[in-house]
Structures are given as structure tokens and as C-alpha cells.
N, C-alpha and C positions, 0 to 999 in steps of 0.2 A: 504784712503779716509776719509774727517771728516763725522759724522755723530754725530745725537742726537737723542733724543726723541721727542717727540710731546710736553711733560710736559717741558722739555728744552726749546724747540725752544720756544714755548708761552710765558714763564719766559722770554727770553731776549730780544723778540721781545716787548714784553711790556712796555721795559723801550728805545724804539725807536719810530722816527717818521719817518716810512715808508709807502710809499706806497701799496696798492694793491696785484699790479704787482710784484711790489718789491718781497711782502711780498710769493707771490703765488711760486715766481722764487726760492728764500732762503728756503722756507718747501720743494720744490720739491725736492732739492738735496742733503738737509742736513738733512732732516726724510725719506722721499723717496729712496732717492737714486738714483736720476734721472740722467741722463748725462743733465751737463752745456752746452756743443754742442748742446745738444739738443732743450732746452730753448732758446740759442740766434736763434737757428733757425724757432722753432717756434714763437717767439716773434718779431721777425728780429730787433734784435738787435746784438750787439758785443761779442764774445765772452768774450774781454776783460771786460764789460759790466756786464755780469752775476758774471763773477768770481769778479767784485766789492761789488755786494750785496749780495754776498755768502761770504766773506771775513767778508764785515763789520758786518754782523751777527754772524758770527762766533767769531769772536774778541771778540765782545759784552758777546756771553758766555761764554767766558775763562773769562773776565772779571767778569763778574757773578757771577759765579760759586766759583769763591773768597774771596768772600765777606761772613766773617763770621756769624755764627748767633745773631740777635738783632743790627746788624749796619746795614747802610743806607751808601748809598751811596750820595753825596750829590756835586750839581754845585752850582755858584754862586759866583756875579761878587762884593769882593768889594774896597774900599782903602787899600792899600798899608800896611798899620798897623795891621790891622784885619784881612787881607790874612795871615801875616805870623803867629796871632796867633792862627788861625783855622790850619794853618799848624803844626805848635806844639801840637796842640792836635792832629791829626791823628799821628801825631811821638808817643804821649805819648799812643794812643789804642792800636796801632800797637802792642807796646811791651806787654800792656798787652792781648794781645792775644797767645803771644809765651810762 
């Protein structure tokens, strides 16, 4: 079963934009420990459903939880030329991390 902590779940939830619902559905099962059956029937929604916004949370903290100390994570859309050398720089941290 995944589970996390509260200080967890707050950290990755934070760098999301979720709902509510959402948000109430993913603490229950991934801090709590709540059954997902549960939630979609209380909710009436799908179970297929729950186990969406339990995943992508979940993702989210592996993904998190990765990320070294003093880097950032960072999106952003730009030309063609500047994408690949922002991509070389994450090649070039990367290694110095290891």
C-alpha cells in the first residue's frame, strides 16, 4: 500500500493544482490509509477515478522527493535553441550531483 506523511503529502500537493475533493480523496488514502473503494463510494464517483488522483499524487512525490537539495524544479515553454540549452544544463547538474 503507498503511504506518506502529512509533511509529504503537503510538500507535493503544493507544487499541484488540485482540487478540493481531489485533495481530501489523495490525504485520505495516502496519509490515512483509507480504502479507495471507499472514497469512490462515498463520493460517487469511479473507482477508476480515485485511483487517478491517488496516482498522480503519488507520482508527484517520487518525483519530489528526488530532487536534490538547492535545486528547483522548473517548467517552461521556450524556442527550440534555448530548450536544448537549458537541457544541457540539467545534463551538466545532474552530474554534479553524483
Amino acid at each position: 500500500m503507498k503511504r506518506m506523511t502529512k509533511a509529504q503529502f503537503m510538500h507535493a500537493a503544493s507544487t499541484l493544482s488540485m482540487g478540493k475533493n481531489s485533495l481530501e480523496i489523495a490525504e485520505g488514502v495516502l496519509v490515512d490509509g483509507k480504502s479507495q473503494v471507499g472514497y469512490a463510494k462515498a463520493k460517487q464517483i469511479t473507482p477508476g477515478a480515485v485511483s487517478q488522483i491517488v496516482n498522480r499524487l503519488w507520482k508527484t512525490h517520487l518525483r519530489v522527493i528526488n530532487i536534490p537539495d538547492k535545486f528547483v524544479e522548473v517548467t517552461a515553454v521556450l524556442p527550440e535553441h534555448q530548450a536544448f540549452i537549458v537541457k544541457q544544463w540539467e545534463k551538466e547538474a545532474q552530474r554534479s550531483v553524483k
